[in-house]
C-alpha positions in Angstrom: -9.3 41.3 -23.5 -9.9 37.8 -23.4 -7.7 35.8 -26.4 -9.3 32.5 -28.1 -8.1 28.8 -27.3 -6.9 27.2 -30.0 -7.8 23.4 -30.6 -4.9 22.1 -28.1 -6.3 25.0 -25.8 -3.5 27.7 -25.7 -4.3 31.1 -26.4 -3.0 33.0 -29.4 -0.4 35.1 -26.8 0.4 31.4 -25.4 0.9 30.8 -28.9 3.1 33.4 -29.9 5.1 32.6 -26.7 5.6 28.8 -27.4 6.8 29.7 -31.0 9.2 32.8 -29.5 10.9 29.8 -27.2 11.3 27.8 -30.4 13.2 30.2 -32.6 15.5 30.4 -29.7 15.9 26.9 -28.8 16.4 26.0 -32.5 19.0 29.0 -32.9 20.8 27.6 -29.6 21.3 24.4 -31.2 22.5 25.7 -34.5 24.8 27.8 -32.1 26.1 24.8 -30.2 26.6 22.9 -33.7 28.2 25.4 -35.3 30.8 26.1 -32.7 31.6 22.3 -32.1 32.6 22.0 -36.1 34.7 25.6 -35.7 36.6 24.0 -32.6 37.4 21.0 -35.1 37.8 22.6 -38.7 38.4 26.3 -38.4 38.2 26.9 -41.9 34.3 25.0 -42.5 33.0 28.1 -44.0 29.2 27.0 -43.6 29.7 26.8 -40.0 31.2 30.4 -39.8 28.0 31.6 -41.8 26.2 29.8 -39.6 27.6 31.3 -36.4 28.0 34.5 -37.5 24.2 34.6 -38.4 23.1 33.2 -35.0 25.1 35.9 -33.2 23.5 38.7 -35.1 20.3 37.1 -34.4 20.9 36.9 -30.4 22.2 40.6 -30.8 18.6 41.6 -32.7 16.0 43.7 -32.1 13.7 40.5 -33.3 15.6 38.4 -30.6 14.9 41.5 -28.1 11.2 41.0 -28.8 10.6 37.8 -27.8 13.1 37.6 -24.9 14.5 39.5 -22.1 17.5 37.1 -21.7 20.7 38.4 -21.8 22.1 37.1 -25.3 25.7 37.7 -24.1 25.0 35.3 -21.5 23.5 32.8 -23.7 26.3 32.8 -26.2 29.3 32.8 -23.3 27.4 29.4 -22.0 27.7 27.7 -25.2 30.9 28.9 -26.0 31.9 27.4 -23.1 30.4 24.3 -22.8 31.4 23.8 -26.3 35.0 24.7 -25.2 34.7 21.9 -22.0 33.6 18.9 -24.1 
């Protein structure tokens, strides 16, 4: 099956990969951000939301989709980078 280049020249699969990597950048970040305010105000409600919701994202069957990375390993990294800093 051969997939159309878009304008820039990726495929639609290359695509589809390039935005998979973006939802999981982005919810890394969030992640990172979220945890950082927690480790300084325990009680900021809108970063508990926000790190509870990107946990049940890396534990997803959406998140499963688009990677095979080990979510607990993600999440353990950040935590402990975030812990380190």
């Amino acid at each position: 099956m051969h997939l159309k280049n878009d304008m820039y020249g990726f495929s639609s699969e290359d695509s589809y990969e390039r935005l998979g990597h973006a939802i999981i950048v982005q919810a890394v970040k969030d992640y990172r951000v979220a945890l950082k305010r927690l480790k300084n105000t325990p009680s900021n409600t809108a970063s508990t939301y926000t790190k509870d919701e990107v946990e049940r994202f890396f534990l997803s069957d959406f998140y499963r989709m688009i990677t095979n990375v080990d979510p607990q390993f993600i999440m353990s990294k950040i935590k402990e980078e975030v812990e380190y800093k």
